[in-house]
C-alpha positions as a Python dict, from the first residue, in 0.01 Angstrom:
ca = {
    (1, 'X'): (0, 0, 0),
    (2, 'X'): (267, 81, -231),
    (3, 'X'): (480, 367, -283),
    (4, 'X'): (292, 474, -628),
    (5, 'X'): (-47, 431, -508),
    (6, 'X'): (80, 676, -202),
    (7, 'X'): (196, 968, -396),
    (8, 'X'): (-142, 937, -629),
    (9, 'X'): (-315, 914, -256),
    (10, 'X'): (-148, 1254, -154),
    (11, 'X'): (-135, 1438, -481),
    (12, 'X'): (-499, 1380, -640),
    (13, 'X'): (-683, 1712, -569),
    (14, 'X'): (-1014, 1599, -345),
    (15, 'X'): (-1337, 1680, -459),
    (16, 'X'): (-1649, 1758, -266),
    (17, 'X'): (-1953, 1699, -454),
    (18, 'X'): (-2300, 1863, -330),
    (19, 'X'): (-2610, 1902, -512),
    (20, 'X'): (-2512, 1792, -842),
    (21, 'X'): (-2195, 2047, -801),
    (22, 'X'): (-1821, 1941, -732),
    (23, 'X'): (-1630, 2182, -508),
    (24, 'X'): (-1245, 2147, -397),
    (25, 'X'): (-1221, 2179, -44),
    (26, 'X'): (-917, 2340, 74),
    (27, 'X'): (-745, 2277, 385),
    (28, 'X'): (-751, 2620, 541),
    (29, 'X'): (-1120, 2601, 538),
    (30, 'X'): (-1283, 2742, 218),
    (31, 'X'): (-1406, 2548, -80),
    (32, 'X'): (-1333, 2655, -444),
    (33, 'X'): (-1587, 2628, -695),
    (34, 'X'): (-1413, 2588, -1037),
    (35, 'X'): (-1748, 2598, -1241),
    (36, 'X'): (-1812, 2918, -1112),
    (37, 'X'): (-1490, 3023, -1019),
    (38, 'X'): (-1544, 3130, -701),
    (39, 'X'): (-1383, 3087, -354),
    (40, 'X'): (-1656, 3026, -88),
    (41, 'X'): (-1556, 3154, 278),
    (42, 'X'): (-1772, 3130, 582),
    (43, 'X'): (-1758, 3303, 922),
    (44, 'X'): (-1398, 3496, 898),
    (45, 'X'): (-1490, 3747, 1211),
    (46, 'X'): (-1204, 4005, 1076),
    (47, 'X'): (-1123, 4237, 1402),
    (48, 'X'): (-1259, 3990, 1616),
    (49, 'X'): (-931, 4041, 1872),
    (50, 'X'): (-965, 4392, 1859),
    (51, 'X'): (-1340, 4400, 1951),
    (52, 'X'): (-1242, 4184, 2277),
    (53, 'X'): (-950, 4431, 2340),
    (54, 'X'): (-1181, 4720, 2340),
    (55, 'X'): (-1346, 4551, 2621),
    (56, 'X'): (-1025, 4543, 2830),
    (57, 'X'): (-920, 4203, 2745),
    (58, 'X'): (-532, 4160, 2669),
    (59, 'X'): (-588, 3950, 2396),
    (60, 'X'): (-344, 4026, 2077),
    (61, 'X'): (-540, 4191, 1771),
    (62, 'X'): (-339, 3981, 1518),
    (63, 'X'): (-661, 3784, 1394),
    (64, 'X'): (-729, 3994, 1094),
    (65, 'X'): (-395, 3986, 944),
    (66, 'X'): (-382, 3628, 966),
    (67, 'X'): (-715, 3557, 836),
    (68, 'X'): (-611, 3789, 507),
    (69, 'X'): (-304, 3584, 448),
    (70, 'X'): (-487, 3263, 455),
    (71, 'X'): (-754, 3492, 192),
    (72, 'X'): (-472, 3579, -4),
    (73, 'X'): (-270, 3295, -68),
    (74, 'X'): (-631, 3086, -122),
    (75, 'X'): (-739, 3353, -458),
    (76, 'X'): (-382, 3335, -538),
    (77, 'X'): (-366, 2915, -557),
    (78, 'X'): (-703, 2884, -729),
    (79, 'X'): (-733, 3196, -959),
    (80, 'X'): (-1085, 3274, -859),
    (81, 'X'): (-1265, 3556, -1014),
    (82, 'X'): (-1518, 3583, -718),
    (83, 'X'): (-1537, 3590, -300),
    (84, 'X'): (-1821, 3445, -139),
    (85, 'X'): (-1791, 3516, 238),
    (86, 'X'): (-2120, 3380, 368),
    (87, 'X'): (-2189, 3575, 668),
    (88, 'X'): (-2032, 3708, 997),
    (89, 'X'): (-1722, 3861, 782),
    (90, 'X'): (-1684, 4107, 1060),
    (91, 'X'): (-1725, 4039, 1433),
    (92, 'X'): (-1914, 4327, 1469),
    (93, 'X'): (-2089, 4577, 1302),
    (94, 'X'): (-1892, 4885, 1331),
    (95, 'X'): (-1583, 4629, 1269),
    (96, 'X'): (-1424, 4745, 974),
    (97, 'X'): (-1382, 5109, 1151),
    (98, 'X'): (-1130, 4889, 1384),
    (99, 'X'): (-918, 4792, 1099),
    (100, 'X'): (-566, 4935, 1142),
    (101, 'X'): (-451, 5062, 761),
    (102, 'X'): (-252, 4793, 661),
    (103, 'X'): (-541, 4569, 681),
    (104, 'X'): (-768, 4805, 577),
    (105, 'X'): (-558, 4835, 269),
    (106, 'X'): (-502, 4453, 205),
    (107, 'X'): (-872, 4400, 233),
    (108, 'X'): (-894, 4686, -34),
    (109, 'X'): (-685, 4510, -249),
    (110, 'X'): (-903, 4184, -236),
    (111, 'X'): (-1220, 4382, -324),
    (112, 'X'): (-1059, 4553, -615),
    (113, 'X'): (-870, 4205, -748),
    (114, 'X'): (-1219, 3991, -739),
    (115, 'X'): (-1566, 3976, -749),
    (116, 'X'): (-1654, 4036, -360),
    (117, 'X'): (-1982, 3944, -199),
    (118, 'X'): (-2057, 3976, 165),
    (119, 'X'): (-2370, 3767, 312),
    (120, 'X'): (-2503, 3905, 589),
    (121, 'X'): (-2414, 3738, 959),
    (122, 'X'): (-2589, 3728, 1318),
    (123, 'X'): (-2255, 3930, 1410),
    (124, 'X'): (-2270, 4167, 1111),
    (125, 'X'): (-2628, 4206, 949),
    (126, 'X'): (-2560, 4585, 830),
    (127, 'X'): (-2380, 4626, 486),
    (128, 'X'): (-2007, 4679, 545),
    (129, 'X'): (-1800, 5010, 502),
    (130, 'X'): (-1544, 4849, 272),
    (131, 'X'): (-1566, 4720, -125),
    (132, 'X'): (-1773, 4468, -316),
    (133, 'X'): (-2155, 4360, -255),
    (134, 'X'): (-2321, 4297, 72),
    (135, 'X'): (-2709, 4079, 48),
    (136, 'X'): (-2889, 3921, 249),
    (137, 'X'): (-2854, 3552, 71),
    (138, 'X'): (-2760, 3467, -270),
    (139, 'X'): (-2918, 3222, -556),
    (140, 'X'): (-2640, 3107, -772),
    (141, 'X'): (-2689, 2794, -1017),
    (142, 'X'): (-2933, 2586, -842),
    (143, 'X'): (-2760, 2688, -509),
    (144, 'X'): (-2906, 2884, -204),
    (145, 'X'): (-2616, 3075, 6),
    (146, 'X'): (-2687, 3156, 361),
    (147, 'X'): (-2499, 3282, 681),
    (148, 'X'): (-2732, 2997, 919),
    (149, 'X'): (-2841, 2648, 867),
    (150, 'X'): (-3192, 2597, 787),
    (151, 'X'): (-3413, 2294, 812),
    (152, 'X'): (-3603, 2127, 466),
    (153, 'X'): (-3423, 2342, 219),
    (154, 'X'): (-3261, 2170, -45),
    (155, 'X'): (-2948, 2290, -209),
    (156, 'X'): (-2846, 2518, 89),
    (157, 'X'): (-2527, 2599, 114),
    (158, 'X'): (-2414, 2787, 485),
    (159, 'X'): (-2169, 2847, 782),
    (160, 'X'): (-2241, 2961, 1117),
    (161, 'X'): (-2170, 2671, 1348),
    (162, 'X'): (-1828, 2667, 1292),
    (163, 'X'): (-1839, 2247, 1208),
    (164, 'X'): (-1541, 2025, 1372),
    (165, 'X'): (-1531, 1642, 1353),
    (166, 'X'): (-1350, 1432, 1663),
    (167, 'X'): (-1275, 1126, 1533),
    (168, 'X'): (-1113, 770, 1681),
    (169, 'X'): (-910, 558, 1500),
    (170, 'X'): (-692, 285, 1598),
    (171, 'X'): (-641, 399, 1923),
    (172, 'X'): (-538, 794, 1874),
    (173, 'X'): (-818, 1053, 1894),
    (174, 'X'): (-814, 1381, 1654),
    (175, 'X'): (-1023, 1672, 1631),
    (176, 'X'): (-1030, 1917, 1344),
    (177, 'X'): (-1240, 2165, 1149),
    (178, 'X'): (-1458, 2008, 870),
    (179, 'X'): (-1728, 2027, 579),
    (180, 'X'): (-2034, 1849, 659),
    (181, 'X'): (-2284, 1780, 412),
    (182, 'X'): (-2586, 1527, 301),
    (183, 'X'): (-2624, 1666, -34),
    (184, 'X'): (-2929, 1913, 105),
    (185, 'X'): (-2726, 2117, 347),
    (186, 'X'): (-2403, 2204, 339),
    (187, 'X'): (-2222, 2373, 615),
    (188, 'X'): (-1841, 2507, 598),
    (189, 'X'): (-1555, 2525, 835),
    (190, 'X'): (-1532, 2885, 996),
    (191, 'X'): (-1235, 3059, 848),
    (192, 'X'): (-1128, 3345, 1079),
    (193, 'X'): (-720, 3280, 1263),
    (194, 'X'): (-974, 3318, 1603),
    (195, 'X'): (-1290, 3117, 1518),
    (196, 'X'): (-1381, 2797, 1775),
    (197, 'X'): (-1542, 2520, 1665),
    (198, 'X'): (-1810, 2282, 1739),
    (199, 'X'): (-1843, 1930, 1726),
    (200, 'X'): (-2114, 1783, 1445),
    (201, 'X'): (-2251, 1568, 1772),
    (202, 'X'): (-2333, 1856, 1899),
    (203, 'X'): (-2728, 1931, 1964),
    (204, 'X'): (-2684, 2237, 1757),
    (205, 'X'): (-2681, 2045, 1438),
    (206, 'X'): (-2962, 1731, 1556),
    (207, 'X'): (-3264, 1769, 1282),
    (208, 'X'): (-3043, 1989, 1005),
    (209, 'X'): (-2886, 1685, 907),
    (210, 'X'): (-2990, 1346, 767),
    (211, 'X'): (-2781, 1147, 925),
    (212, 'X'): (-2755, 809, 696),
    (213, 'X'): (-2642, 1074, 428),
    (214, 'X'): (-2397, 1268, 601),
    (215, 'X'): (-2024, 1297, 432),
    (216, 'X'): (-1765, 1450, 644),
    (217, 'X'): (-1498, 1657, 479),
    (218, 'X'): (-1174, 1682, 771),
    (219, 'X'): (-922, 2010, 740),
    (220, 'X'): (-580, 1826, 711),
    (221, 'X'): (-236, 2051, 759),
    (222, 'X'): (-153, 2042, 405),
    (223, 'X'): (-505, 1881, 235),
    (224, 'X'): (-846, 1751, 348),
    (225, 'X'): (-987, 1397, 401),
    (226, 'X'): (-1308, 1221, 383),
    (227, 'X'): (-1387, 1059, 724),
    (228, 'X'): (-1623, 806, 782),
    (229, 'X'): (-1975, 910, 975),
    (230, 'X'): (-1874, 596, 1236),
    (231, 'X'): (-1575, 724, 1366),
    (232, 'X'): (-1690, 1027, 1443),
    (233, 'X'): (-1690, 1042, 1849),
    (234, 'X'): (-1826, 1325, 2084),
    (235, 'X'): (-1623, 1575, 2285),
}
């Protein structure tokens, strides 16, 4: 491979095409939709540190700030007009009372600089205290917009599981957060700083997914990259 063909390699932006739609998946975890202009996020569990440490765990409440930089600097890079967050925003319900005010007032600036609309979650199926729209699921061009997977929908777009992909490749082994899709169901990366994640060979996704269609979408450090269904490995 030469030099030229490289830098084209590293700088061309990736596309992510689903249902007749191209998205550009970004490597912290949320896909931009240029056609609509509108930055999809799934499963960001805001105050999810601080809901532990009001259990009595010593566990750093940092999450939430983190998880708003990433938010930040994503509407900044891609000009979007409109959020998507497509379910479990919050860890809880009563979450957003946790906020401290500096987040509280960063996530007020997001709602008042775009379009913001909150899916309901399994962790938060109330509306929200803060700015924008909360629903239940959304119909937008064509596309259904979910919090969970569902089986023989077409068009589906959702989060939830938190998708990872473990692959093997001439001898080293990696394991990253990915976008998973076979053009009927698509599922995104979870984007909160203190989300897990879950390997597509997991039983949680056997019968959502048909597997001779399946494209895998891997978050990179500083981009994403398509990996092949076959070297995709359990654990």
């Amino acid at each position: 491979m030469n030099q030229a063909l490289s830098r084209a390699e590293v700088t061309e932006t990736p596309i992510l095409r689903f249902a007749g739609h191209n998205f550009e998946p970004l490597p912290s975890g949320a896909l931009y939709w240029h056609n609509q202009q509108t930055l999809l996020v799934a499963d960001l569990h805001f105050e999810k540190m601080a809901s532990f440490a009001r259990r009595g765990q010593m566990l750093p409440p940092y999450d939430t700030g983190l998880t708003l930089a990433r938010l930040e600097a994503d509407l900044r890079r891609t000009g979007a007009a409109r959020l998507l967050s497509l379910g479990d925003t919050f860890h809880r319900v009563d979450a957003s009372s946790l906020l401290t005010l500096a987040d509280r007032m960063r996530l007020d600036a997001v709602t008042e600089m775009v379009d913001c609309i909150w899916l309901s979650g399994n962790h938060d199926p109330a509306p929200h205290a803060i700015g924008g729209t909360c629903l239940p699921r959304l119909e937008l061009a064509g596309l259904t917009f979910t919090h969970e997977p569902e089986r023989g929908t077409t068009g589906l777009v959702a989060g939830h599981l938190h998708p990872a992909a473990h692959v093997f490749f001439q001898g080293r082994s990696t394991r990253r957060p990915c976008f998973v899709h076979d053009n009927r169901l698509l599922i995104l990366p979870a984007y909160g700083a203190s989300t897990g994640s879950l390997n597509i060979l997991s039983p949680a996704f056997f019968g959502l997914l048909n597997w001779p269609s399946v494209e895998v979408t891997m978050l990179g450090k500083d981009r994403t990259y398509p990996v092949s269904p076959k070297r995709l490995v359990r654990g």
